[in-house]
N, C-alpha and C positions, 0 to 999 in steps of 0.2 A: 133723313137717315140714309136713304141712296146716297147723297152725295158724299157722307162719310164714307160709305162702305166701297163709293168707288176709288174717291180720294185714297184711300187706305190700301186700294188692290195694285195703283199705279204705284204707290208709294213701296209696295211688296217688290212688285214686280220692274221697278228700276232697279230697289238693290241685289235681285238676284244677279240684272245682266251686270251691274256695274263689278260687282264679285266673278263675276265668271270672266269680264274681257279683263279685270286687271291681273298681274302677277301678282304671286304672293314669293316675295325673297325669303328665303331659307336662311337666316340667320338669329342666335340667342339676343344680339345686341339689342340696344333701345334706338331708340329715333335720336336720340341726344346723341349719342356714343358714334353715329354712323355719320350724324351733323359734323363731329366732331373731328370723324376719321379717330377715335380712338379704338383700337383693336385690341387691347391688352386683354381683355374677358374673353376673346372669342373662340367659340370650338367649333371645331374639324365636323361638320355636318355631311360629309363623301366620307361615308364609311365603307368598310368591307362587303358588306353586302349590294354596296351599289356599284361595285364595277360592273364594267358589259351595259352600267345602265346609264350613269352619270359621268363617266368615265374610266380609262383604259389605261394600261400597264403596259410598258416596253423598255427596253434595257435602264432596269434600275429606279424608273420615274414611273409618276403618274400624271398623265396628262389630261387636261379636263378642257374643252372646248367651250369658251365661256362667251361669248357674246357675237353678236355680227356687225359693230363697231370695234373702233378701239379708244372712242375721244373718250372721258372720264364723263363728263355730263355734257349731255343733249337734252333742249328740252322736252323730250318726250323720256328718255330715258336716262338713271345714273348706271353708270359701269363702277362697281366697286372695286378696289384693291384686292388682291389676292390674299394679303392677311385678314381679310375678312371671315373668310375659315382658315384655322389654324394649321399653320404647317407649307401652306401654299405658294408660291411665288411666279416673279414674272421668268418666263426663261432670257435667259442671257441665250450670246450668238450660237455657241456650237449648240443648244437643246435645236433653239428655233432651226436649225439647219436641219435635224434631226427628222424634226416637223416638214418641213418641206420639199428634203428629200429621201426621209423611208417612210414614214407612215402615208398615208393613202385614205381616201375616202372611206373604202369597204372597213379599214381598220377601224372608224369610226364607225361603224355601220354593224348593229345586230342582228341576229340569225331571222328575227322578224319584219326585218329592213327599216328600221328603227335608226334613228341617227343617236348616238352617246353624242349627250352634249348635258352641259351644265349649267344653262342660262339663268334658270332658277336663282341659281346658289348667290352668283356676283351681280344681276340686273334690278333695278326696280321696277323695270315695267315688262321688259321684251322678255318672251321664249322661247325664240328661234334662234335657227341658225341661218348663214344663207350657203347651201354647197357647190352652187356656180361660182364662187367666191375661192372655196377650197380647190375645185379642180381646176383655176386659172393662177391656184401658188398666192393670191394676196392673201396671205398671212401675217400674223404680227403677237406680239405678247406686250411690249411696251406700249405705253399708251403714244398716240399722238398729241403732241403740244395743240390746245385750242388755239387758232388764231394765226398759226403759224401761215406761210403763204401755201404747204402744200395740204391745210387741212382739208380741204374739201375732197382730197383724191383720196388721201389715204385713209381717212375716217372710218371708209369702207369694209377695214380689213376685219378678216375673222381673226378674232384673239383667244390665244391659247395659255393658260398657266400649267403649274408644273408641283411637285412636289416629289421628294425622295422617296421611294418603298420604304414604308414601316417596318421595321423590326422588332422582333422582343428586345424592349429596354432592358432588362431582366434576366441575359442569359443563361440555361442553366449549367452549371458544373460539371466540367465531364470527368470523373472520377479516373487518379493515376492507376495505372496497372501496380504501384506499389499498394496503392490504399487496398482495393480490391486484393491482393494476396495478403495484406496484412486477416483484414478481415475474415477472409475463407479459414487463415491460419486460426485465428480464434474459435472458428465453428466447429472446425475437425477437435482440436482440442477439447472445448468442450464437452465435445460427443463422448470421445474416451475416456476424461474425467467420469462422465453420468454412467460411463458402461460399466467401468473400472469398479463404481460404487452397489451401481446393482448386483454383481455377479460376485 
């Protein structure tokens, strides 16, 4: 009976660490779908409420600090695609310049000294960032080709993606100063019809 009960306690308390050291990615898809690189289902998991936490806003974009490689799979880690939540991409040159030369650490960095970062969202394993990385400018959003002769150097780099500021799809109508006098015109009217009739 001990030996179940301790068998049973190891058995607890492997899965708690195993749960605690791995990540869990933030994404709706299925394991098939991710196998697949199919994105077509996927939703935007960096909502509104998570800037300042996840990621930060600066002229027009939203930029999410997503991993501290850039090869697509290592095996300890996969880096996923940016269409992995919806809406997101890799920056082309002028964003990444952007990146490298107006935004800043501290930008990245909350009032609680808390780094925004998004690791969560695009990694399978990793949750960091690395900001010796960021304040030496290796930067990148494209991935590095596996294999290539410079992967080992550049593999390094912190990768950022991107997405447009959301807008209301929906915008609402801003009514003509014609509509608006038409309308008033009806109301006075009225009035003095309903006056005209009590009196």
């Amino acid at each position: 009976m001990n030996k179940i009960l301790v068998n049973g306690l190891f058995f607890l308390v492997f899965m708690v660490f195993s749960s605690i050291s791995k990540a869990t990615l933030i994404t709706n898809l299925s394991q098939a779908e991710l196998d697949t690189k199919n994105y077509s289902n996927a939703e935007d998991h960096l909502t509104s409420d998570l800037l300042d936490v996840n990621y930060i806003t600066y002229k027009g974009y939203d930029w999410a600090w997503v991993s501290p490689v850039n090869l697509e799979s290592i095996p300890e880690n996969t880096l996923y695609a940016p269409e992995l939540q919806k809406n997101w991409l890799f920056a082309d040159d002028t964003l990444l310049n952007i990146i490298k030369n107006e935004l800043t650490l501290a930008d990245f960095t909350n009032e609680n000294g808390e780094i925004i970062q998004a690791v969560q969202f695009f990694n399978s394993e990793y949750t960091h960032v690395d900001t010796d990385d960021f304040n030496s400018g290796f930067l990148s959003s494209a991935w590095t080709l596996s294999g290539s002769f410079m992967t080992g150097i550049l593999k390094g780099q912190e990768t950022f993606y991107v997405r447009a500021v959301s807008t209301d799809p929906t915008p609402k109508p801003i009514p003509e100063p014609l509509s608006i006098f038409i309308f008033a015109s009806a109301l006075i009217a009225l009035q003095i019809k309903l006056r005209s009739k009590a009196v």
